[in-house]
Backbone atoms as SQL, in Angstrom:
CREATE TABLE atoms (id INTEGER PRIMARY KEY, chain TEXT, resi INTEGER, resn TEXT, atom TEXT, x REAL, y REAL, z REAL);
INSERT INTO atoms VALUES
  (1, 'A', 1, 'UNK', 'N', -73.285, 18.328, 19.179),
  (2, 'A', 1, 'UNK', 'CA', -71.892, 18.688, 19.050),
  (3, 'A', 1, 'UNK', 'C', -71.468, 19.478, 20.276),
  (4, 'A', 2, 'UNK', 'N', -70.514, 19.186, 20.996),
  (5, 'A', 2, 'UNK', 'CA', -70.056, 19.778, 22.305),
  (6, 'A', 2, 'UNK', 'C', -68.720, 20.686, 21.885),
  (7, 'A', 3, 'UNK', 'N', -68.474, 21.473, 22.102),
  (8, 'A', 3, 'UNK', 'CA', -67.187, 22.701, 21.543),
  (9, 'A', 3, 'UNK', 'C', -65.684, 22.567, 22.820),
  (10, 'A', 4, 'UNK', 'N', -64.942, 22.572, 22.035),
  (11, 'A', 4, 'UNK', 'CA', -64.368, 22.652, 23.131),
  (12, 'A', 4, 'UNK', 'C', -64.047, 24.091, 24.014),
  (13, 'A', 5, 'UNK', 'N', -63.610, 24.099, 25.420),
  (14, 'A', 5, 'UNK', 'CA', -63.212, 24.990, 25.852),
  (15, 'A', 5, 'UNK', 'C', -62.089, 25.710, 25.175),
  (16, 'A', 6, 'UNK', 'N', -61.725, 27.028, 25.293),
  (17, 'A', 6, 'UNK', 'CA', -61.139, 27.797, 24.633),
  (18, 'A', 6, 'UNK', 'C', -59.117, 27.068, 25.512),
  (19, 'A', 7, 'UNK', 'N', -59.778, 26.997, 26.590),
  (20, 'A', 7, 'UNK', 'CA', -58.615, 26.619, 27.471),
  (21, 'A', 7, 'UNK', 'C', -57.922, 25.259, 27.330),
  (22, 'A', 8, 'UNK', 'N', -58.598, 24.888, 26.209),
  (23, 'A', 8, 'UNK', 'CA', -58.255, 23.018, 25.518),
  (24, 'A', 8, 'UNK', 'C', -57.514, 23.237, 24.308),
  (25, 'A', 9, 'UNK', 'N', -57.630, 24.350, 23.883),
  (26, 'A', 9, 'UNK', 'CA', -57.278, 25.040, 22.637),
  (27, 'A', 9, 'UNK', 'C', -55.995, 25.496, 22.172),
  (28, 'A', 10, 'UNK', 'N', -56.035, 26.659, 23.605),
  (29, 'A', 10, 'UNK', 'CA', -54.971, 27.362, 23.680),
  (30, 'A', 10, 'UNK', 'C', -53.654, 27.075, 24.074),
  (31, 'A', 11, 'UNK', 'N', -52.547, 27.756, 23.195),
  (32, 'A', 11, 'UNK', 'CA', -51.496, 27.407, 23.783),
  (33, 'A', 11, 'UNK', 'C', -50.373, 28.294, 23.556),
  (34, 'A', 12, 'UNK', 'N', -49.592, 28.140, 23.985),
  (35, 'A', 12, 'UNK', 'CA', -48.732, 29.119, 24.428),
  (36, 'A', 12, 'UNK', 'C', -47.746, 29.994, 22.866),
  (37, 'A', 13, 'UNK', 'N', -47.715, 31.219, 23.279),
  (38, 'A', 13, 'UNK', 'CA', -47.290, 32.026, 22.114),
  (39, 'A', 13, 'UNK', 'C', -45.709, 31.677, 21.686),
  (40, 'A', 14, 'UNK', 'N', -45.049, 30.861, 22.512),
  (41, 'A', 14, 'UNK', 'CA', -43.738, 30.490, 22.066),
  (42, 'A', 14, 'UNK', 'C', -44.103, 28.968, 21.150),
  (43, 'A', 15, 'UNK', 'N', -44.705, 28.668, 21.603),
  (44, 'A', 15, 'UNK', 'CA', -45.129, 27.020, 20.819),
  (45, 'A', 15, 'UNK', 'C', -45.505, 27.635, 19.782),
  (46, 'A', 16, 'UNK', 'N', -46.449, 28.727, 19.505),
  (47, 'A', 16, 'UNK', 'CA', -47.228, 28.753, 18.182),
  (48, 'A', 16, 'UNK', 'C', -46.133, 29.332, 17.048),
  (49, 'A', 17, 'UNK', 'N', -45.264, 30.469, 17.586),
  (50, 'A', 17, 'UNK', 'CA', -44.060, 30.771, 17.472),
  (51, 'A', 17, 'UNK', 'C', -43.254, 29.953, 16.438),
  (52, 'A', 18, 'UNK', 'N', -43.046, 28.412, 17.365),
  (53, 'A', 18, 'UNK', 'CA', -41.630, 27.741, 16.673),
  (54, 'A', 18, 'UNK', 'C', -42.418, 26.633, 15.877),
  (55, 'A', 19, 'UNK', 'N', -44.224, 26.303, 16.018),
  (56, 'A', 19, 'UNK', 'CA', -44.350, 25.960, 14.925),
  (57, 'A', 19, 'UNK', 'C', -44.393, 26.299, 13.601),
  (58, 'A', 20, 'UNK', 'N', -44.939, 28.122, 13.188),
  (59, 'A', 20, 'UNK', 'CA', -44.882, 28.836, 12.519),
  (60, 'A', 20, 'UNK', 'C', -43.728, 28.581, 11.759),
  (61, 'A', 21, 'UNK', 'N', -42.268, 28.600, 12.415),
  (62, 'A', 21, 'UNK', 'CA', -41.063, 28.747, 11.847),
  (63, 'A', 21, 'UNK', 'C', -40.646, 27.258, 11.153),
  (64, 'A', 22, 'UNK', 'N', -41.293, 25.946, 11.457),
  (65, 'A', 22, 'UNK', 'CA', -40.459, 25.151, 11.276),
  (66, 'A', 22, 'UNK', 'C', -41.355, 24.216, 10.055),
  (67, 'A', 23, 'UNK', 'N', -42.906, 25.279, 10.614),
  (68, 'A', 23, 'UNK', 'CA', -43.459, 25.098, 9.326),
  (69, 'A', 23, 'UNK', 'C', -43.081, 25.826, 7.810),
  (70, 'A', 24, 'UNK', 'N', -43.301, 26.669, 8.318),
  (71, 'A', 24, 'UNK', 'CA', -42.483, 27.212, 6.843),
  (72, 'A', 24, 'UNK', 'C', -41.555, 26.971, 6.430),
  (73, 'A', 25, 'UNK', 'N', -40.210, 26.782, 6.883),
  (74, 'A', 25, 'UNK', 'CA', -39.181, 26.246, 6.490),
  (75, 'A', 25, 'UNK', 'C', -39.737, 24.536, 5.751),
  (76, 'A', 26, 'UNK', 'N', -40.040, 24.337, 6.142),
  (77, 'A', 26, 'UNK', 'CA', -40.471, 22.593, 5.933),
  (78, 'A', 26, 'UNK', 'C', -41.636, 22.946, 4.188),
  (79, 'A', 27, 'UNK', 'N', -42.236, 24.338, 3.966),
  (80, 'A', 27, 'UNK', 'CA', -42.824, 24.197, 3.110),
  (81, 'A', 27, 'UNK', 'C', -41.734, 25.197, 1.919),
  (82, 'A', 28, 'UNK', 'N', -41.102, 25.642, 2.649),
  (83, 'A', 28, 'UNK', 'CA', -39.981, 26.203, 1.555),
  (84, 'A', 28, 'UNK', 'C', -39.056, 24.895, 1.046),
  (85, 'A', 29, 'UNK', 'N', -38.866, 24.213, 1.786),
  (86, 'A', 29, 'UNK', 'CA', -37.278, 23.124, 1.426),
  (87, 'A', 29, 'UNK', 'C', -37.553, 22.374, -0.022),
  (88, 'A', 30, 'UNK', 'N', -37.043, 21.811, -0.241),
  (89, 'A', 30, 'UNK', 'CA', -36.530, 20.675, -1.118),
  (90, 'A', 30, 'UNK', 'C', -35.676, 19.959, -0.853),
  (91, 'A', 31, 'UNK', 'N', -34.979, 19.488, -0.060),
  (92, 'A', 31, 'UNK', 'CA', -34.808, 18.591, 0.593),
  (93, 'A', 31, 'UNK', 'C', -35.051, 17.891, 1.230),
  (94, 'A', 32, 'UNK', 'N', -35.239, 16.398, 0.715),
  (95, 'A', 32, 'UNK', 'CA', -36.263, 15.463, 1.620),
  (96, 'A', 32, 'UNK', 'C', -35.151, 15.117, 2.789),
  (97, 'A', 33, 'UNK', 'N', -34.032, 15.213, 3.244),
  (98, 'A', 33, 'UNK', 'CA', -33.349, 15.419, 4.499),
  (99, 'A', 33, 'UNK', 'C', -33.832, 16.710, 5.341),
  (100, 'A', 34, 'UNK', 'N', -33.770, 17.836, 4.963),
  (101, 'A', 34, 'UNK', 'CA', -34.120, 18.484, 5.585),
  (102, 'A', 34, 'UNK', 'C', -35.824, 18.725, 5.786),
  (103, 'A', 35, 'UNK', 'N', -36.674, 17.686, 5.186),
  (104, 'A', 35, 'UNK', 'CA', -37.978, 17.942, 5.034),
  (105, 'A', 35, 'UNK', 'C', -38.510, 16.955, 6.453),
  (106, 'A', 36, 'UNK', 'N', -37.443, 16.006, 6.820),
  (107, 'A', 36, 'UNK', 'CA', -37.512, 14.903, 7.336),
  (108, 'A', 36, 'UNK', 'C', -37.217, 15.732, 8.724),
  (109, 'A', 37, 'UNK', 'N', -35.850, 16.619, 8.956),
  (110, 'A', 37, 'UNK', 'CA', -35.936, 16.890, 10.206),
  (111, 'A', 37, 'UNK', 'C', -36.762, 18.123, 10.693),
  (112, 'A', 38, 'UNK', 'N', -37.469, 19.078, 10.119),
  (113, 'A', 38, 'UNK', 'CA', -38.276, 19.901, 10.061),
  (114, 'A', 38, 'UNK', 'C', -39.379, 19.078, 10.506),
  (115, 'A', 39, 'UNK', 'N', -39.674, 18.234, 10.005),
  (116, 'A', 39, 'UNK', 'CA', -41.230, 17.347, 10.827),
  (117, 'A', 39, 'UNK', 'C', -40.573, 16.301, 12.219),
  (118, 'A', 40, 'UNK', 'N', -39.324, 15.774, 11.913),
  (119, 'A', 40, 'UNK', 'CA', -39.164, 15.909, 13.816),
  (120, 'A', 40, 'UNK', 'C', -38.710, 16.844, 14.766),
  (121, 'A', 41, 'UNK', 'N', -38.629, 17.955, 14.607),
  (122, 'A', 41, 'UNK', 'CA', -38.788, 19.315, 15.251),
  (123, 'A', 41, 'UNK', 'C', -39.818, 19.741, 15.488),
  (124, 'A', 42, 'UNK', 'N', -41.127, 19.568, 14.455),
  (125, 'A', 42, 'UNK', 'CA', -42.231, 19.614, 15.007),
  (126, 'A', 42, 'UNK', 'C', -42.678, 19.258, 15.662),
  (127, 'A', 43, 'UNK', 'N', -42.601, 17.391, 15.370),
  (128, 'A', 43, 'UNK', 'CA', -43.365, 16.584, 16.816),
  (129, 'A', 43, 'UNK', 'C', -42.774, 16.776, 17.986),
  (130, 'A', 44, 'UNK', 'N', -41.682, 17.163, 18.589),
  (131, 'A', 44, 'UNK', 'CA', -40.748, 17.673, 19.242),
  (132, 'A', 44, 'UNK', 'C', -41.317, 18.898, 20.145),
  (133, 'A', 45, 'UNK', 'N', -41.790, 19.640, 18.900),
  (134, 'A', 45, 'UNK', 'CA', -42.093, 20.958, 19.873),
  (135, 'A', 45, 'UNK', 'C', -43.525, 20.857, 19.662),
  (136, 'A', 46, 'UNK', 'N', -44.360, 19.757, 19.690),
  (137, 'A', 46, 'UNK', 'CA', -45.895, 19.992, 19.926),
  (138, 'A', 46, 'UNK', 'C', -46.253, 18.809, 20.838),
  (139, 'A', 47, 'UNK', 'N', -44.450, 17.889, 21.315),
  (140, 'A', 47, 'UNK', 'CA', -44.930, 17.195, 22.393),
  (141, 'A', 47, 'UNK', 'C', -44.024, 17.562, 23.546),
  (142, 'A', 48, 'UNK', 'N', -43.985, 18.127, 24.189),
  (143, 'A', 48, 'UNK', 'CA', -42.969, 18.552, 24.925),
  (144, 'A', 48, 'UNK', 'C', -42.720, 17.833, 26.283),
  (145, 'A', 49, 'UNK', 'N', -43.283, 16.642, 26.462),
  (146, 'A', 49, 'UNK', 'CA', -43.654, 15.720, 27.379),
  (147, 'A', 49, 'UNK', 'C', -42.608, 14.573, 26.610),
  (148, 'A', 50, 'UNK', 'N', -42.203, 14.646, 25.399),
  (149, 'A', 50, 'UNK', 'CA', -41.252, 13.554, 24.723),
  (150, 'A', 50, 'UNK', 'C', -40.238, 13.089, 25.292),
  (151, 'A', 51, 'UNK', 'N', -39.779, 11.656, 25.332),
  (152, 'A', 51, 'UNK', 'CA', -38.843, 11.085, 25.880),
  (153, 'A', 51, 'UNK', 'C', -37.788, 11.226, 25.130),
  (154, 'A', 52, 'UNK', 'N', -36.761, 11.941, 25.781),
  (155, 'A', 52, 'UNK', 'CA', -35.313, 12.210, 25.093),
  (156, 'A', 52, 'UNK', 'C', -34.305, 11.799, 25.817),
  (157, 'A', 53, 'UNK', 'N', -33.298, 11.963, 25.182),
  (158, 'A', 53, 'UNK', 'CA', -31.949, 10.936, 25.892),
  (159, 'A', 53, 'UNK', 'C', -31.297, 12.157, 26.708),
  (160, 'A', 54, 'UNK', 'N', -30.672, 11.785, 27.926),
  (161, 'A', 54, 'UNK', 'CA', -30.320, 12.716, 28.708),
  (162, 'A', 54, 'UNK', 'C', -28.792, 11.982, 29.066),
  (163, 'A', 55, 'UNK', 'N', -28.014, 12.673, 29.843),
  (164, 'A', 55, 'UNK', 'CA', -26.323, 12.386, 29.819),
  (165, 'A', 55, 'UNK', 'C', -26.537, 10.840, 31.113),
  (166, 'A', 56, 'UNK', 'N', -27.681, 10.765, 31.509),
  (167, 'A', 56, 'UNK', 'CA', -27.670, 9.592, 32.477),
  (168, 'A', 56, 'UNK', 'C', -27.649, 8.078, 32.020),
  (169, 'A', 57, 'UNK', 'N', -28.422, 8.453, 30.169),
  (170, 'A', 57, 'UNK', 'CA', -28.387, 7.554, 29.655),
  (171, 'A', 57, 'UNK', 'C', -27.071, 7.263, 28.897),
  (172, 'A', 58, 'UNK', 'N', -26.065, 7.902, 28.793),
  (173, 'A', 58, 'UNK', 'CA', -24.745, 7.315, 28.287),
  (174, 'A', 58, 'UNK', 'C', -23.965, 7.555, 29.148),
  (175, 'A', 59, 'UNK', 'N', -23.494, 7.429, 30.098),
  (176, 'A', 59, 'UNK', 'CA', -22.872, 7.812, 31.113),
  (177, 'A', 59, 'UNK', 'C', -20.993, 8.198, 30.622),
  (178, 'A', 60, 'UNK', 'N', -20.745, 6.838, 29.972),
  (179, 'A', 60, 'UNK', 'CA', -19.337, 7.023, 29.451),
  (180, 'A', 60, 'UNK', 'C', -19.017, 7.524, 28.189),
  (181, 'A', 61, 'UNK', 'N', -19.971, 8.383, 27.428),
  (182, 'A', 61, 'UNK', 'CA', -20.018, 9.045, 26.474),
  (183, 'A', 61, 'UNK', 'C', -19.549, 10.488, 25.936),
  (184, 'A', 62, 'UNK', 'N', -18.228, 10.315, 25.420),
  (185, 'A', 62, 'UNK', 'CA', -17.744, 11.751, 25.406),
  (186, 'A', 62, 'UNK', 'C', -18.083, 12.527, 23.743),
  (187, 'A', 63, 'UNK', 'N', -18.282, 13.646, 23.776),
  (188, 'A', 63, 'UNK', 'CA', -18.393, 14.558, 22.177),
  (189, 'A', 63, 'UNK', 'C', -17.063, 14.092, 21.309),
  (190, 'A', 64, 'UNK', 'N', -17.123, 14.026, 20.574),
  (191, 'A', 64, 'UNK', 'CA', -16.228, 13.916, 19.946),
  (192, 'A', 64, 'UNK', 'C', -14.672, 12.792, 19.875),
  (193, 'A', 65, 'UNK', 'N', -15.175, 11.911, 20.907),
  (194, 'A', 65, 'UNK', 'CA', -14.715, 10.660, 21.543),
  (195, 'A', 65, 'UNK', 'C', -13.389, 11.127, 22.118),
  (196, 'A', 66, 'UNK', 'N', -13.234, 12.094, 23.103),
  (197, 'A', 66, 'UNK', 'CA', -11.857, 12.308, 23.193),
  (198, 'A', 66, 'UNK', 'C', -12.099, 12.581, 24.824),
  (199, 'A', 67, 'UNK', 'N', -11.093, 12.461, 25.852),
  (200, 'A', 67, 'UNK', 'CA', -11.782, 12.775, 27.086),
  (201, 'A', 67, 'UNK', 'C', -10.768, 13.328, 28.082);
């Protein structure tokens, strides 16, 4: 059995932070809507390398459709 390094392990006190929070919330809810976005907030903040949509990808896209 080979262990891992402590430095494979570790990670940063804001990550451990907002999983803490979004875990608990996610084990308090009853709402399977809100149970649903509590676990993509997680994968979210334990992949932080995730491909997300940025304003390059809609270019002609306004809030609230008004411009």
């Amino acid at each position: 059995m080979s262990a891992n390094p402590i430095e494979r392990l570790d990670m940063p006190a804001e990550q451990v932070a907002a999983e803490a929070v979004l875990l608990n919330a996610l084990a308090a809810t009853h709402s399977p809507s809100d149970a649903l976005a509590y676990r993509i907030d997680l994968w979210l903040v334990t992949h932080p390398d995730a491909p997300v949509s940025t304003d390059a990808d809609y270019p002609n896209w306004t809030p609230g459709g008004t411009r």
